[in-house]
Structure formats: structure tokens, C-alpha cells
One Martini backbone bead per residue (centre of mass of N, CA, C, O) as a GRO file, in nm:
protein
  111
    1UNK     BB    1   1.289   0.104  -1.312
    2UNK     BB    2   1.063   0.326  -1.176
    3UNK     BB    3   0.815   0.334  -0.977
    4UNK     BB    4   0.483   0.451  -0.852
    5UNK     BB    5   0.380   0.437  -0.511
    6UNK     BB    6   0.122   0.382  -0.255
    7UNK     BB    7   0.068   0.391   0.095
    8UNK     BB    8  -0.067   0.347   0.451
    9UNK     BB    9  -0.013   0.571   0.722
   10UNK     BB   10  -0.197   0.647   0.935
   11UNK     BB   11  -0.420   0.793   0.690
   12UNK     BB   12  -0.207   0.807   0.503
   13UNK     BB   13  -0.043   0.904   0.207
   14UNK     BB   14   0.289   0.754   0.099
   15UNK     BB   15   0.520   0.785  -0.129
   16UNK     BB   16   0.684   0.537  -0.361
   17UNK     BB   17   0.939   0.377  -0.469
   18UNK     BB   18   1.011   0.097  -0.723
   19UNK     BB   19   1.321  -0.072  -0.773
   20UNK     BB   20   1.381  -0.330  -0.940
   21UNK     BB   21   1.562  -0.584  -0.967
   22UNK     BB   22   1.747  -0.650  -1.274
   23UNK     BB   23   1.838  -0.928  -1.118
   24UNK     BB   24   1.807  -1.304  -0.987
   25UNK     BB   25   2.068  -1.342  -0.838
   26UNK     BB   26   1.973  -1.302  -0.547
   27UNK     BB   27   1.763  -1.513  -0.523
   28UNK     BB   28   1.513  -1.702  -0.393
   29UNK     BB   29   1.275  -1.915  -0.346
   30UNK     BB   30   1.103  -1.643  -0.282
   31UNK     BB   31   1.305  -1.397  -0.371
   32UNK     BB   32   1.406  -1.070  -0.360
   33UNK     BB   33   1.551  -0.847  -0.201
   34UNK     BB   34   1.498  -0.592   0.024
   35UNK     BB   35   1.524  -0.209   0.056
   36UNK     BB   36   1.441   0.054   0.260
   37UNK     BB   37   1.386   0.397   0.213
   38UNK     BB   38   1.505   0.714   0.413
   39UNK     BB   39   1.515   0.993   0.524
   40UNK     BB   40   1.648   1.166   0.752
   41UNK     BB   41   1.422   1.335   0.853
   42UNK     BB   42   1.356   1.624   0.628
   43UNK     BB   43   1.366   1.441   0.408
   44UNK     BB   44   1.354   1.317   0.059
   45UNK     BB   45   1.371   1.118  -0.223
   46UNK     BB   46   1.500   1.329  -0.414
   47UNK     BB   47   1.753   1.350  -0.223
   48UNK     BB   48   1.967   1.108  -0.379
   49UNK     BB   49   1.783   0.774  -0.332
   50UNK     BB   50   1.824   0.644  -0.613
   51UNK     BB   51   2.135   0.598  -0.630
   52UNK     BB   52   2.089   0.361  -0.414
   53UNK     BB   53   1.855   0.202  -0.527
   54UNK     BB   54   2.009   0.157  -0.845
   55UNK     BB   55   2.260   0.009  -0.717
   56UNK     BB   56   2.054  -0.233  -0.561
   57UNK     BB   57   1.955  -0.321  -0.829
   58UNK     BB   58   2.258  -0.413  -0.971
   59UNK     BB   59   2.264  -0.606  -0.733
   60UNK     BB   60   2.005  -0.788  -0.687
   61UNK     BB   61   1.797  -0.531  -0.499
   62UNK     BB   62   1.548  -0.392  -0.405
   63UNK     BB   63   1.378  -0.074  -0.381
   64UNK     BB   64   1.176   0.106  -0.126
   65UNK     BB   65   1.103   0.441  -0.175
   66UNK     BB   66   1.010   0.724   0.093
   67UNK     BB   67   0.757   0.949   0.170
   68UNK     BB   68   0.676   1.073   0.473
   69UNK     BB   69   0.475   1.209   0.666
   70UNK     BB   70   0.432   1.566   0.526
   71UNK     BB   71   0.622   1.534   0.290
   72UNK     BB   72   0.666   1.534   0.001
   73UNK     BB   73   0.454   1.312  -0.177
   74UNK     BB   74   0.291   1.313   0.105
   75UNK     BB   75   0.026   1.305   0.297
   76UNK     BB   76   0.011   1.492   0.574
   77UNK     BB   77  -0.062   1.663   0.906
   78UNK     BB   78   0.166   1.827   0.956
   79UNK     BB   79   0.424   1.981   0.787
   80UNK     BB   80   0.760   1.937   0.820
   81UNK     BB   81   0.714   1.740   1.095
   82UNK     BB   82   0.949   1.599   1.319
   83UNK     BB   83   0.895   1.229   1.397
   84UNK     BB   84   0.968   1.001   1.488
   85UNK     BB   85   0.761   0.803   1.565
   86UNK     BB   86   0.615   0.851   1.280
   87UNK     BB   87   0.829   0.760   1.127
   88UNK     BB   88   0.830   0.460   1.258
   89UNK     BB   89   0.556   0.400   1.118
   90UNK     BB   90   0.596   0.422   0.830
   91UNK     BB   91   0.826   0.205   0.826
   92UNK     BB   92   0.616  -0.023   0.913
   93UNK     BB   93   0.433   0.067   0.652
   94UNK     BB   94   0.660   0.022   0.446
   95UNK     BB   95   0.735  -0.297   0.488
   96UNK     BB   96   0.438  -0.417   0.429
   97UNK     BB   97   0.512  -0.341   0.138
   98UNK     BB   98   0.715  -0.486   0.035
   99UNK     BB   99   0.630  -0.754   0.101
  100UNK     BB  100   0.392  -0.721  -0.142
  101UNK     BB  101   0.555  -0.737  -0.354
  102UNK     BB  102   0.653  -0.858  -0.625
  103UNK     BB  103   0.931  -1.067  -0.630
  104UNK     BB  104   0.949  -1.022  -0.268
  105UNK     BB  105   1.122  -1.198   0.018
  106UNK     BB  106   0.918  -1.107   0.328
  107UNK     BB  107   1.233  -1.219   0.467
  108UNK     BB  108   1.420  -0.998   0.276
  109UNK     BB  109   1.375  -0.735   0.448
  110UNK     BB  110   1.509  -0.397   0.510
  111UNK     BB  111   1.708  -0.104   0.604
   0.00000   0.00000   0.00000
């Protein structure tokens, strides 16, 4: 079951899923793996991204899905314009929101 989360990129509110791993299957002394996840360029994490979240939930790896600032339920201005820089600042704020997640192991955050 996804959460409804958000955190701060650079003073942007930008909107994010916790799709929390199904089982500790796969957990470590530290907690259990997490993987970050956004669309390239603009798209936004109801375009698909759920379903690619709740496999690694059932495979024993939390997902933590989110729209960059700008795009779907994120706030920050211009909207809809891609850049990568903001993009790459974004997922940098996004990996320090996952590492402090509950039950998921801050050195196993991936993208």
C-alpha cells in the first residue's frame, strides 16, 4: 500500500510515493533496501511508475516514487520545463528523504 509523502528540493514541496516492501525478506541489520524513482525528463510518477514500485515492493524492496519540482503534484516554478540540473538536485533530495524512511537501510538506497 503507497503512502502519500513529501519533501524539499531546493524550497519546492515535491510529491512522492513510499511503497513500503511487502516483507523483510530481503532486510539487513540496517533495514531493508530502497530504490528512488522518477521519469526521465516529463513525465510523472502516475505515468506507469506504480506498478514498476509495487514489483519491488513484492520482491522485498521499498520504492520511493516522486514528481520532480515543476511537474505533476509538485510545487515549483516554470512548470512542465525540463532541466536536468533541477532534475538531478531534485533526485539528490529525493535519495536523503528515502535514506530517512523508516524500516529502509540508508546505505542501501539505489536509483
Amino acid at each position: 500500500m503507497k503512502r502519500d509523502l513529501t519533501f524539499v528540493s531546493h524550497g519546492a514541496r515535491c510529491a512522492a510515493w513510499h511503497v513500503p516492501a511487502g516483507s523483510d525478506a530481503l532486510a539487513g541489520p540496517g533495514g531493508r533496501p530502497c530504490v528512488v524513482m522518477a521519469h526521465g525528463f516529463g513525465g510523472t510518477r502516475d505515468s506507469g511508475l506504480l506498478n514498476y514500485a509495487e514489483g519491488f515492493a513484492e520482491a522485498g524492496i521499498d520504492a520511493f516514487v516522486f514528481d520532480y519540482r515543476g511537474f505533476g503534484d509538485s510545487d515549483g516554478t516554470p512548470r512542465q520545463d525540463v532541466s536536468v540540473r533541477r532534475q538531478r538536485q531534485d533526485y539528490h533530495a529525493a535519495l536523503a528523504a528515502a535514506r530517512r524512511l523508516p524500516g529502509v537501510d540508508p546505505d542501501r538506497v539505489v536509483l
